[in-house]
N, C-alpha and C positions, 0 to 999 in steps of 0.2 A: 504493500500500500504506500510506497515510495511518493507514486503522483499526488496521493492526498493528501499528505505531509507537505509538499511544494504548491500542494497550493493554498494550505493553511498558512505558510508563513508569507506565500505571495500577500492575501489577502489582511492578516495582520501588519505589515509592511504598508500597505496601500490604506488602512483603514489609520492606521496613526500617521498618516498624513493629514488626514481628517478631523486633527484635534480640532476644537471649537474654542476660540477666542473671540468672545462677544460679551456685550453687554446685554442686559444683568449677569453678573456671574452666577450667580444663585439658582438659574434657571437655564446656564448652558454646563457649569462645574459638576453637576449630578449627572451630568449626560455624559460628559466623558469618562467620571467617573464609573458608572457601570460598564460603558465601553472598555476598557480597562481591566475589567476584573477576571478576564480569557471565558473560560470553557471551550469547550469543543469546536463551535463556530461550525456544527454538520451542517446547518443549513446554505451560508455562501458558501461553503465550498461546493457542495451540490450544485449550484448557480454555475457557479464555475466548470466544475467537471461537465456539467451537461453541453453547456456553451461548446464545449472540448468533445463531445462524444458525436455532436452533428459537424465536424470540420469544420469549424472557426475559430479562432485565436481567442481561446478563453479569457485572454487581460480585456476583450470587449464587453466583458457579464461584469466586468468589478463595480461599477455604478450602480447594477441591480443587485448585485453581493451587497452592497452596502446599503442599499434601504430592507432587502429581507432581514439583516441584522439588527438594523435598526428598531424595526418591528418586531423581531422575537424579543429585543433588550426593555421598548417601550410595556409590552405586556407582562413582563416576567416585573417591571415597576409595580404595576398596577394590581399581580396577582400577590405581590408582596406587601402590599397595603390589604388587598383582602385577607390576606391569610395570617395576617397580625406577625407576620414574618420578622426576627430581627438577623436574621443573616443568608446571606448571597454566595455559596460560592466561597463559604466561611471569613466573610466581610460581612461590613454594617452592610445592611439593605440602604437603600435609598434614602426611605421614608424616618428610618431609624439615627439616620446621621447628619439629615437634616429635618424635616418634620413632615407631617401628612401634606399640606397642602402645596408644598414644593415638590415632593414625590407625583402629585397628579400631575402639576403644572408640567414639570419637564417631560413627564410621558405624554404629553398631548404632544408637546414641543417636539419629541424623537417621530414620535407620526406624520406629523407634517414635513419634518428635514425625509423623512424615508421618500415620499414624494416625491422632493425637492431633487431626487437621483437621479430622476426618470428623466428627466431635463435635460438630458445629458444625450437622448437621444434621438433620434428622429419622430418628426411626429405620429408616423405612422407604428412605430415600435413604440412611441412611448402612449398610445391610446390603447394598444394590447395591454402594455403592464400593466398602466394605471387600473383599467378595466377588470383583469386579474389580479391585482392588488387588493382592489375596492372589495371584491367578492368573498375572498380571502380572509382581509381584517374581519368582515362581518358574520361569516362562519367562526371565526376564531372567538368574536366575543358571544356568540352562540352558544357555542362551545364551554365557554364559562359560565355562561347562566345553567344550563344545565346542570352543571358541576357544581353550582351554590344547589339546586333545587333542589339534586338527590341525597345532600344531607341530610334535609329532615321528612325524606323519604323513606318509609320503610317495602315499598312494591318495586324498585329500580329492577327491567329486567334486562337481561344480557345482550340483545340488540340495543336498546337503549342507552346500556353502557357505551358498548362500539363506537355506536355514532356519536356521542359526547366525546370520545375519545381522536376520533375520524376529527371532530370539526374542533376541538381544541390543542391538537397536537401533528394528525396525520396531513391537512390539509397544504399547511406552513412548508412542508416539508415538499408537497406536491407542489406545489407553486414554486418554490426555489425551483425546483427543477425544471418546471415549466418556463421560467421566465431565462434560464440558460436557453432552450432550443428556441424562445420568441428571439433575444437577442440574435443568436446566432443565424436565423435566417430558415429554420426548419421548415417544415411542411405543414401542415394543421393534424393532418394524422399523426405522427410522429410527436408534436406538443402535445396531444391529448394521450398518447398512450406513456411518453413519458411522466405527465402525470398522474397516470394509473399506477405508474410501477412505483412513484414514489410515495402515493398514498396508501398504498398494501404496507409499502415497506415504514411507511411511517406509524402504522395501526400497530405491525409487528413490534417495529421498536416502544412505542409507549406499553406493549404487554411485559414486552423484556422493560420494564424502569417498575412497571408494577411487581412483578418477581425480583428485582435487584432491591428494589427497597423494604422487601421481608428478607430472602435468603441471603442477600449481596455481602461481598464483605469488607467491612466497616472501613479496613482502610484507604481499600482502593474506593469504594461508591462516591466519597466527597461528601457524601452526607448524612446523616443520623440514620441506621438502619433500622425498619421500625415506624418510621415516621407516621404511614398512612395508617396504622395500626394506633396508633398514639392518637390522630388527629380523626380516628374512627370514616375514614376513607373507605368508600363502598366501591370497592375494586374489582376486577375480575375473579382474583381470587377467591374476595371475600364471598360474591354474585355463586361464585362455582359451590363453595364451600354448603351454602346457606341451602341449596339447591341439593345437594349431595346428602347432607348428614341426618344423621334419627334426630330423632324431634327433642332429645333432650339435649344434643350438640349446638343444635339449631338455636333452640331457644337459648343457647350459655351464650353462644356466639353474637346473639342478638342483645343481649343484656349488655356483653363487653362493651358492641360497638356503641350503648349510649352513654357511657360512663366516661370523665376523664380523672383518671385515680391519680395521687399524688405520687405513686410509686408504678411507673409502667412496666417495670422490666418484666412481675408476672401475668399482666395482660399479656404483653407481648408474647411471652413464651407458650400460653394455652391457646394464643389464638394459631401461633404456629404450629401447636399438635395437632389443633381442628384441620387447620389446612396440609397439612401434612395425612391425616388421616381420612381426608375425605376425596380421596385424589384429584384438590384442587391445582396441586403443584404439576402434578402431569397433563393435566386437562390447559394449565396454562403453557407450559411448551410445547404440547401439540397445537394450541390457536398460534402460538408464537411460527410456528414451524410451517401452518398452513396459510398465513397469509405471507408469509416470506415466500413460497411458493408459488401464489396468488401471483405478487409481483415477477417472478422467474418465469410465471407463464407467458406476461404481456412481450416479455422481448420476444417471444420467438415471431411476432408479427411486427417488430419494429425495424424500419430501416437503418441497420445502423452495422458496422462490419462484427464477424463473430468474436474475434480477438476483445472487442469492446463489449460484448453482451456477456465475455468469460470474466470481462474485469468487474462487471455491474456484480454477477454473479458472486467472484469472492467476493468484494466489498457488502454484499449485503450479506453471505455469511460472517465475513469478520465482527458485522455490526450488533447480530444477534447471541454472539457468544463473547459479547466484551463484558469487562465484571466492575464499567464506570457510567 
């Protein structure tokens, strides 16, 4: 995975070219500060690679590299003001370091600069992005509304989950990709199947983040193992689990997830028996397994050379057996 490596430090390179020096500072310093704080950056790189997988000179996506960033950084603000979040990436949140209503302001502000990328390019490319941007964002905050509502839901069923899943996690992903073959000059077939492939594969990976944050391990995940267990998150596994066990498993496991006890470590640990014994852990790497599939099916109708559909191929196994 050499290429994605180069193109992660291309597009870190190119992105702090982009510090923000502007007035108010209050309102552009929290935006770079988050920018700043790394992770993964799979999404432009996707941008990138895709640009690169239809024959065009991938440094042409770095402008849409840089607004799908913008936009994953702007929401991860916003979900960290919902989620009474105080750390990022094991950094103060936003909102935490400077206060709530600066934390909104700059996420509005990173929304609008994400825009501001598109600009960059022809009109006709830039009425596609926008267009798929716009669509995008608004599935994404979709995405979240559902993801507040099924909290204090006790009926959430397992498609329902998906698609909350699909339009707060999977889509982001889909679009980066898309918006590599809009740049690049692709076909309409080819953009829409590339973004099929990268919406299985982004369902897949949010199933793997839901398994990593029960079984993952602590040192390598970056963050509290446990968490969605803690924060009574009605996950797939939990969905699988609830669905699976006798009715006195069911009913413990429902009792956990209303409680938040001042001592979690033995929640956590019975709700891992339950899931452990209810085979929700394999029921979840088999969905993991079957939409990583899903996505390996759509190449075989996508134009693109086979050497590139072998590299799609491992990358998207590398992506489902990472333990961060």
């Amino acid at each position: 995975m050499k290429l994605i490596e180069t193109y992660r430090k291309e597009f870190v390179a190119f992105l702090n070219t982009y510090s923000i020096v502007r007035e108010p500072e209050n309102l552009y310093n929290p935006i770079n500060y988050i920018l700043q704080l790394g992770g993964k950056r799979l999404r432009p790189v996707l941008t990138l690679l895709s640009c690169h997988l239809f024959d065009s000179e991938y440094k042409k996506a770095l402008h849409a590299a840089v607004a799908i960033e913008l936009f994953h950084n702007f929401s991860l603000i916003h979900d960290d003001i919902m989620d009474h979040a105080p750390l990022r990436r094991g950094k103060q949140t936003v909102h935490t370091k400077w206060d709530l209503n600066t934390g909104i302001l700059s996420g509005d502000a990173m929304l609008i600069l994400a825009y501001q990328f598109f600009e960059n390019y022809t009109p006709e490319t830039f009425q596609e992005l926008a267009k798929l941007f716009s669509k995008t964002a608004l599935e994404v905050c979709e995405g979240q509304q559902y993801d507040i509502d099924f909290e204090v839901r006790d009926d959430v069923t397992i498609p329902e989950y998906i698609k909350m899943i699909e339009y707060k996690t999977a889509v982001l992903v889909a679009a980066a990709m898309k918006m590599g073959a809009i740049v690049s000059g692709a076909s309409q077939s080819c953009c829409d199947r590339i973004y099929e492939f990268g919406n299985n594969l982004g369902i897949a990976f949010q199933l793997q983040d839901d398994y990593l944050d029960v079984f993952g391990n602590p040192d390598s995940f970056g963050k509290q193992v446990g968490g969605d267990i803690i924060t009574n998150k009605k996950t797939f596994l939990y969905l699988i689990a609830l669905q699976n066990s006798s009715k006195e498993e069911a009913d413990e496991l429902t009792h956990l997830f209303s409680i938040l006890p001042s001592n979690p470590s033995d929640k956590i640990a019975t709700v891992k028996e339950i899931f452990e014994q209810s085979g929700a852990i394999e029921a979840t790497k088999l969905a993991i397994q079957d939409y990583t599939k899903q996505a390996f099916l759509v190449l075989e109708d996508l134009k693109i050379t086979e050497d590139k559909k072998e590299f799609l191929r491992d990358f998207g196994d590398t992506l489902m057996l990472r333990s961060v």
